[in-house]
SERO-4910 file (N, C-alpha, C, O; in steps of 0.05 Angstrom, whole numbers):
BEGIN
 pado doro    nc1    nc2    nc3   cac1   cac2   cac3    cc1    cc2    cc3    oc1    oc2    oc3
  Unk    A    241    298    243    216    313    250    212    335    230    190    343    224
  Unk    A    235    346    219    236    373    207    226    368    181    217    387    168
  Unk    A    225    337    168    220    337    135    194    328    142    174    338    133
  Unk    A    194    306    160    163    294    173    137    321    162    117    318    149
  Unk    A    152    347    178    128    376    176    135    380    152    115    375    139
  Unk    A    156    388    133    149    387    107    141    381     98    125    394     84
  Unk    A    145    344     95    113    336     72     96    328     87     84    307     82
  Unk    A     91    340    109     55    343    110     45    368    100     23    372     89
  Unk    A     66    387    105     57    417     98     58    415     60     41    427     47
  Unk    A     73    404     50     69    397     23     44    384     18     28    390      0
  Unk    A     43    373     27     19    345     25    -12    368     28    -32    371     14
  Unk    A     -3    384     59    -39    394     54    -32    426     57    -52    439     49
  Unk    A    -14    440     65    -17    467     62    -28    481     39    -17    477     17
  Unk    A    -46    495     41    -69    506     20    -74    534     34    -61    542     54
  Unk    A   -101    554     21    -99    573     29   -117    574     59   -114    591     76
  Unk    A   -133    556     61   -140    554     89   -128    537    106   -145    528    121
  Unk    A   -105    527    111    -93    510    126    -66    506    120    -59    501     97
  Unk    A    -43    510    144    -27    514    144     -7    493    162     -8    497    186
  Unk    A      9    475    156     18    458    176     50    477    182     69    484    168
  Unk    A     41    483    219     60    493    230     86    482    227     88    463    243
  Unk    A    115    490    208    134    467    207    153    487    223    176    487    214
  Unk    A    147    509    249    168    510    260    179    499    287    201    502    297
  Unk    A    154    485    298    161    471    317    174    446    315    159    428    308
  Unk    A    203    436    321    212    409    317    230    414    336    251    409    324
  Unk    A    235    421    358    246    414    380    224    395    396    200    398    400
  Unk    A    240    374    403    220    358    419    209    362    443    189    351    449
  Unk    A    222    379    463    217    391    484    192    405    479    178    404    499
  Unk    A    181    420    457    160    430    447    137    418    437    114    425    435
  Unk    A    149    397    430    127    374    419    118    357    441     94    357    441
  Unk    A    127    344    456    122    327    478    127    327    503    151    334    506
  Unk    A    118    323    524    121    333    547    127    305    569    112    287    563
  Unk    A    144    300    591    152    284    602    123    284    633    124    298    653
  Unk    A    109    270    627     93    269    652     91    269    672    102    250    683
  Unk    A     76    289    693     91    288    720    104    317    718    101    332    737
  Unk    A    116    324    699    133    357    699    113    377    693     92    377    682
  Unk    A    129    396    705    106    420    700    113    441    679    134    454    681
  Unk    A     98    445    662     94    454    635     99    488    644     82    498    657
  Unk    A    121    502    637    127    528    640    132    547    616    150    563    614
  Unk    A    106    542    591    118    564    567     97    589    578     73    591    584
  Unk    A    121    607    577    101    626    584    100    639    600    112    627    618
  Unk    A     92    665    610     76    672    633     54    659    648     32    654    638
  Unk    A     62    653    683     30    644    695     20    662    701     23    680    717
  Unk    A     -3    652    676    -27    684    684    -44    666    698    -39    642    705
  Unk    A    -74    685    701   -104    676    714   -113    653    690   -111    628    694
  Unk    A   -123    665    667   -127    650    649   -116    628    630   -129    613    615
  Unk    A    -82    628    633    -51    611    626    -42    597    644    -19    587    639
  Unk    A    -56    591    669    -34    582    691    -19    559    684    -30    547    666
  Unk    A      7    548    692     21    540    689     13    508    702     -1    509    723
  Unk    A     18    485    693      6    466    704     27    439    699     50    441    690
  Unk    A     15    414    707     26    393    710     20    380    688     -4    379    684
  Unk    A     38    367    667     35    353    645     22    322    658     28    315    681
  Unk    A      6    308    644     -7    284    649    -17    279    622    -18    292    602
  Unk    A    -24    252    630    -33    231    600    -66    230    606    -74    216    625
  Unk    A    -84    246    591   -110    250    586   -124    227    579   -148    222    586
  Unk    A   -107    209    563   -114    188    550    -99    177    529    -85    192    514
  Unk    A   -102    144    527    -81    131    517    -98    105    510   -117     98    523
  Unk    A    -84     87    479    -87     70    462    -84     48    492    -77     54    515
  Unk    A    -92     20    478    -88     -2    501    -49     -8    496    -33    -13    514
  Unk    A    -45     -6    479    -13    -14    474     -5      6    454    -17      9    433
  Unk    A     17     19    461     37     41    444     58     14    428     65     -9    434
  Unk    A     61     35    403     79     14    378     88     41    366     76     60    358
  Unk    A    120     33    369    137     47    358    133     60    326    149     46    314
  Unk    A    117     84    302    122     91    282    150     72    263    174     75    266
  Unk    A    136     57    248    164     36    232    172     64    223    157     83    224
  Unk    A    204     66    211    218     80    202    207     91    180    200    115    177
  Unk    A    203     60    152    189     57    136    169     82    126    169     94    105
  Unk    A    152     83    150    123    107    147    134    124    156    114    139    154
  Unk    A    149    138    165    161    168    175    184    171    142    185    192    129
  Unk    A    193    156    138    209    156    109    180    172     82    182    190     65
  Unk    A    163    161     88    140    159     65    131    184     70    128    200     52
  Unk    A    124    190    105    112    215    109    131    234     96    121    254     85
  Unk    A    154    231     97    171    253     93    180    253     66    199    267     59
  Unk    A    165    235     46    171    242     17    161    266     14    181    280     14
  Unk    A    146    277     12    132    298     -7    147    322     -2    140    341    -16
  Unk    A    169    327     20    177    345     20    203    347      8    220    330     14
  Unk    A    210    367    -10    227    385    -28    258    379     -2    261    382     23
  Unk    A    276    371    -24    303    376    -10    313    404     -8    309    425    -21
  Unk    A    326    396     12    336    419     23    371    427     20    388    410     13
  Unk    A    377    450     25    411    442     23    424    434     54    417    445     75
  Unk    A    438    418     53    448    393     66    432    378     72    434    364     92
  Unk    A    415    379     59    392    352     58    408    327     40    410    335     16
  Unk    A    417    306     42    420    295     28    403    277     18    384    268     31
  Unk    A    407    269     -6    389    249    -16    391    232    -42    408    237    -59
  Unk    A    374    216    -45    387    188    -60    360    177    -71    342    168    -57
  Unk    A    358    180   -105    330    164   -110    341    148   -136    361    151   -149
  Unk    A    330    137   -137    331    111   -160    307     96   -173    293     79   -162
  Unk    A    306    106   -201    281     93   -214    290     65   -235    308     57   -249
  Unk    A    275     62   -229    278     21   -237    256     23   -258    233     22   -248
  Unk    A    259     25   -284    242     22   -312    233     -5   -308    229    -14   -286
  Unk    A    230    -25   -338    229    -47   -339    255    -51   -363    260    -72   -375
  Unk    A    268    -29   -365    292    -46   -386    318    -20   -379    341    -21   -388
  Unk    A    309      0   -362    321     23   -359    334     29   -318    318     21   -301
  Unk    A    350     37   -313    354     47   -293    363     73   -292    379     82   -309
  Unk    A    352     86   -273    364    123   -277    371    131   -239    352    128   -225
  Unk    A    394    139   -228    401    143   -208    409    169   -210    421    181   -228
  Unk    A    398    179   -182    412    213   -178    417    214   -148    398    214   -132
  Unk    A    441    214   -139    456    213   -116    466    242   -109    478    257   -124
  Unk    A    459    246    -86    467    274    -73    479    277    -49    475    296    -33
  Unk    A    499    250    -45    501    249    -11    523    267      3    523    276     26
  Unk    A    549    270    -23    574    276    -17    572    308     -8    554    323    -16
  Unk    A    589    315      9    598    344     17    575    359     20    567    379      9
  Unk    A    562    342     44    541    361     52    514    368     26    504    391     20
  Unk    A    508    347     16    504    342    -12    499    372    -28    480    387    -33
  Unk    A    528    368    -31    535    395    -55    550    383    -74    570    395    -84
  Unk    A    541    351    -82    558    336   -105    538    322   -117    530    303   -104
  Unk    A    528    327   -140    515    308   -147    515    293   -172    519    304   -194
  Unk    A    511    262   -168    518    241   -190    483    242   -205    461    249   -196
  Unk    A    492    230   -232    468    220   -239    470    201   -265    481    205   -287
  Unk    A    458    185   -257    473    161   -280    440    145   -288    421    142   -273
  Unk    A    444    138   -317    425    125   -336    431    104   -346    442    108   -367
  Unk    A    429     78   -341    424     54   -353    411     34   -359    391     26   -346
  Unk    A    424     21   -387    410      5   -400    408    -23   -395    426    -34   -407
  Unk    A    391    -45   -378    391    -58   -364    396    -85   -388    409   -104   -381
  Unk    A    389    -85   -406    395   -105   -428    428   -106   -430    443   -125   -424
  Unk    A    436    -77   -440    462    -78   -455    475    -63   -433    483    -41   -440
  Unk    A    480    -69   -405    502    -66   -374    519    -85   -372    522   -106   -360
  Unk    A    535    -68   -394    567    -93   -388    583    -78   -374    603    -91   -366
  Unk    A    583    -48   -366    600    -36   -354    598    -31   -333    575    -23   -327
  Unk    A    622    -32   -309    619    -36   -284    605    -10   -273    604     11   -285
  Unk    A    594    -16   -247    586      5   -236    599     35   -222    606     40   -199
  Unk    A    598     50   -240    618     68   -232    601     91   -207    617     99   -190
  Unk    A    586     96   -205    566    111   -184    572     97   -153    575    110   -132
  Unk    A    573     69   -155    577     52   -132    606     54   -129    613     68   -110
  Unk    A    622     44   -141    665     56   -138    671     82   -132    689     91   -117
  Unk    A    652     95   -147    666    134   -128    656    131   -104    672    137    -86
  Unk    A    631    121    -96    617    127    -73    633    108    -54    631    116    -31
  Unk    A    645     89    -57    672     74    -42    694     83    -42    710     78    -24
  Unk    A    701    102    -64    729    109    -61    721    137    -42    738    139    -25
  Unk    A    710    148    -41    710    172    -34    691    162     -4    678    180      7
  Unk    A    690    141      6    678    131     29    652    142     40    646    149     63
  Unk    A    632    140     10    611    160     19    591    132     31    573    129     48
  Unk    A    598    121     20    574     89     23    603     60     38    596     36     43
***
């Protein structure tokens, strides 16, 4: 949820609009129906009330992983964010791996997809050291 609000807030935070990224407790975000909603003081004008479904799609479908992965590109890593990207040229490969120790280790390896006679060494540390 926490990178989800990052790259949206990357994506559209500007000087008139601001995507709130400090709410990501889910208790805050969604409410179990039927329970009664207590942030707050019950005032006259705040009263405290019963959560319910206002309205709803004919069939709910689970967000694929896939699009929550995508939503959450645009946002900037973080520390112990780990992360892992890999660009695929047409004759080139370039990898930058950040998974190890709370990713405070990072690999980055460049190859030449014609002339790759040498084994994969990025993939053997990341086995020996049981990161993958």
């Amino acid at each position: 949820m926490k990178q989800c609000l990052k790259g949206l807030g990357a994506e559209f935070d500007d000087n008139q609009v601001k995507v709130d990224q400090t709410t990501t407790n889910a208790s805050q975000i969604g409410k179990l129906y039927g329970t009664k909603v207590c942030n707050g003081e019950h005032l006259p004008d705040r009263p405290r009330r019963i959560a319910r479904i206002l309205e709803a799609p004919e069939s709910l479908e689970p967000v694929p992983t896939e699009l929550l992965r995508l939503l959450a590109g645009p946002a900037p890593p973080t520390k112990d964010n780990e992360h892992y990207y890999r660009i695929h040229g047409s004759d080139f490969v370039v990898e930058f791996d950040n998974r190890q120790n709370r990713a405070n280790h990072i690999h980055s390896v460049w190859r030449e997809v014609e002339n790759n006679f040498a084994p994969d060494v990025l993939r053997e540390h990341l086995l020996l050291y049981q990161v993958i």
